[in-house]
N, C-alpha and C positions, 0 to 999 in steps of 0.2 A: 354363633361366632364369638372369637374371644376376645376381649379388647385390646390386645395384642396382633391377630390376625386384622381388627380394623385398623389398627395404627400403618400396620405392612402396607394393608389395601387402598387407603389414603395418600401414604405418601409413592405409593404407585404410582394413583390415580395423578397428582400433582408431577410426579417426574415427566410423566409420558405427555400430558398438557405443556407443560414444560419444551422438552424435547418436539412436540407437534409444532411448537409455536418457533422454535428457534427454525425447525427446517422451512417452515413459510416465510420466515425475515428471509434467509439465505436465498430459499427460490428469488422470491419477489428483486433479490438484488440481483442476482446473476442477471433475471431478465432485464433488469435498468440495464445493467452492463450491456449488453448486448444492444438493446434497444437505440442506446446513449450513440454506440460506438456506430452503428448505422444509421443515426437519421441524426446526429446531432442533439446536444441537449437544450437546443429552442425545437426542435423538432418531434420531441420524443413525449409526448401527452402522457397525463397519466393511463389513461384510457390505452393507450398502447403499450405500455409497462406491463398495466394488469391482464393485456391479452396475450400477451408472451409467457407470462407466470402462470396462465391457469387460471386466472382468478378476478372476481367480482371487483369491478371501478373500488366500491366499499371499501373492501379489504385491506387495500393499497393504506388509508386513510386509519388502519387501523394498528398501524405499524410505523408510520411518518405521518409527519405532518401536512408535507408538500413535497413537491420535485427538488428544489434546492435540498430537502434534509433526505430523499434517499440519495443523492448525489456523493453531500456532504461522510452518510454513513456509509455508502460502499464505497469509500475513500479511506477512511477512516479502519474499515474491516479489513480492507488491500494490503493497506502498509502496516497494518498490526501483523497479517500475517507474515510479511516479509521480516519483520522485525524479533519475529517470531524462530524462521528459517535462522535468521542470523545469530539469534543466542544461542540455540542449539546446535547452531555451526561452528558458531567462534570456542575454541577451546580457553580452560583458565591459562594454558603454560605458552597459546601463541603470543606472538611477538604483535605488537601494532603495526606494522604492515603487515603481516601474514590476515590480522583478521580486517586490513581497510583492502587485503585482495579477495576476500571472500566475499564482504560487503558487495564490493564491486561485481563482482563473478554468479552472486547471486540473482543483484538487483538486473542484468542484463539480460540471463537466465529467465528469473520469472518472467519479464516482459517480451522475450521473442518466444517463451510459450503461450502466453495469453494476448494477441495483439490486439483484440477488446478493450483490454484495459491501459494497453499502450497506447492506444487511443483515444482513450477516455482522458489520462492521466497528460500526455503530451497534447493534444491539440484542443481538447474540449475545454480543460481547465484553464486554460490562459482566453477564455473568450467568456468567462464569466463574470459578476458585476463585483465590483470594491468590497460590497460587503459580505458577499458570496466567500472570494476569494481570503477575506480573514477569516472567515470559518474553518475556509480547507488548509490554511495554514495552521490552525492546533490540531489539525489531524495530524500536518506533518511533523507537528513538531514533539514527537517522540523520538520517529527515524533521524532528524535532524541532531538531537542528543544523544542518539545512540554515534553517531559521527563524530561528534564530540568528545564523546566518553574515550573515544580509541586515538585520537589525537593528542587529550591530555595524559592518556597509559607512556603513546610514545615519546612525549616529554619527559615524563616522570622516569623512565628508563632510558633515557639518552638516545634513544632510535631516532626520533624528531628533533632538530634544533630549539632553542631554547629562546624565546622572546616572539615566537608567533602567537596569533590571537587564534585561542581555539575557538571561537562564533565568529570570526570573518575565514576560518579556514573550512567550517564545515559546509559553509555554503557555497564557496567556491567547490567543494567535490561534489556537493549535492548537485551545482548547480550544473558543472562540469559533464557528472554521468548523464544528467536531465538533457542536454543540448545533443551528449552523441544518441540517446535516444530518439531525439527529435530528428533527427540528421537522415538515421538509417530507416525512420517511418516516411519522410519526405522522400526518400530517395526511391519508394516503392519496395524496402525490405532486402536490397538487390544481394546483399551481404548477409552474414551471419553476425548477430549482434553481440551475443556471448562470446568469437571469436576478439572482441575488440576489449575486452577488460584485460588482460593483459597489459596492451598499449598505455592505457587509460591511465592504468595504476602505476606504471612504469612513470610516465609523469609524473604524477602527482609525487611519486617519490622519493623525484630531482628533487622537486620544491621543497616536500615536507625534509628533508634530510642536512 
């Protein structure tokens, strides 16, 4: 074999390791997801995680530390991919509100597809401990500057008025979307949640205007 054919073979051998290992984090989190969203996360053992994922109590331990940190990362992986949808939604030549209706239209979207994580994300996390809950706030606080970012676009282009505070504005949308989320989970889903961004953004854009 040629030392070039073992370079090839190696860094195979590493990708696919690699790749084995990423799809085991993801299992192991879906199954929190799920786990979380039906028994509650004082209820949801590790030992019930790993029996959802397939996989040995061990395992669980080889990938987090404890319950709080897969929490923490399939939080953390949630809104990365949502923020994810969102740049590759928002175009460079929209306007700020064209892309704080997408934000919106999105963020409804992903969560009346996945209500797992609508329930994860709306009722679990507000029943977590002080310290818990600063964790899962640098998770959020990407998406939080991504709300940001488009608020101070539509200053800087005169779509927004001019003398708002863009960090007491992006939490109010955040916090805005977060509550009709909450709203239509309580209410038993009776609606369609994605039909309400519209509404949503229609507000918001009395205010921001």
């Amino acid at each position: 074999m040629s030392i070039h054919s073992l370079h090839l073979n190696l860094n195979t051998g590493v990708t696919s390791l690699a790749s084995r290992k990423k799809e085991k984090y993801d299992l192991i989190l879906e199954a929190a997801l799920k786990v979380i969203a039906e028994h509650g996360f004082h209820g949801s053992q590790v030992s019930r995680i790993a029996k959802e994922a397939g996989v040995a109590d061990g395992t669980i331990y080889l990938y987090f530390k404890n319950k709080e940190d897969i929490l923490i990362s399939l939080l953390r992986e949630k809104l990365g991919e949502l923020v994810a949808k969102f740049n590759s939604s928002i175009q460079e030549g929209d306007t700020a509100d064209e892309a704080l209706r997408k934000i919106c239209e999105i963020h409804y979207t992903a969560l009346e597809e996945n209500v797992h994580l609508a329930h994860v994300a709306q009722i679990e996390l507000r029943q977590s401990s002080i310290e818990l809950r600063k964790e899962i706030g640098l998770a959020v606080k990407p998406y939080i500057e991504l709300i940001e970012s488009v608020i101070r676009r539509g200053m800087d282009a005169g779509t927004f008025r001019q003398g708002l505070d863009p960090k007491v504005v992006r939490l109010l949308i955040f916090g805005g979307m977060d509550e009709v989320v909450t709203s239509w989970l309580i209410s038993g889903r009776k609606y369609s949640l994605s039909e309400q961004a519209g509404k949503t953004i229609d507000f918001f854009l009395k205010g921001l205007s």
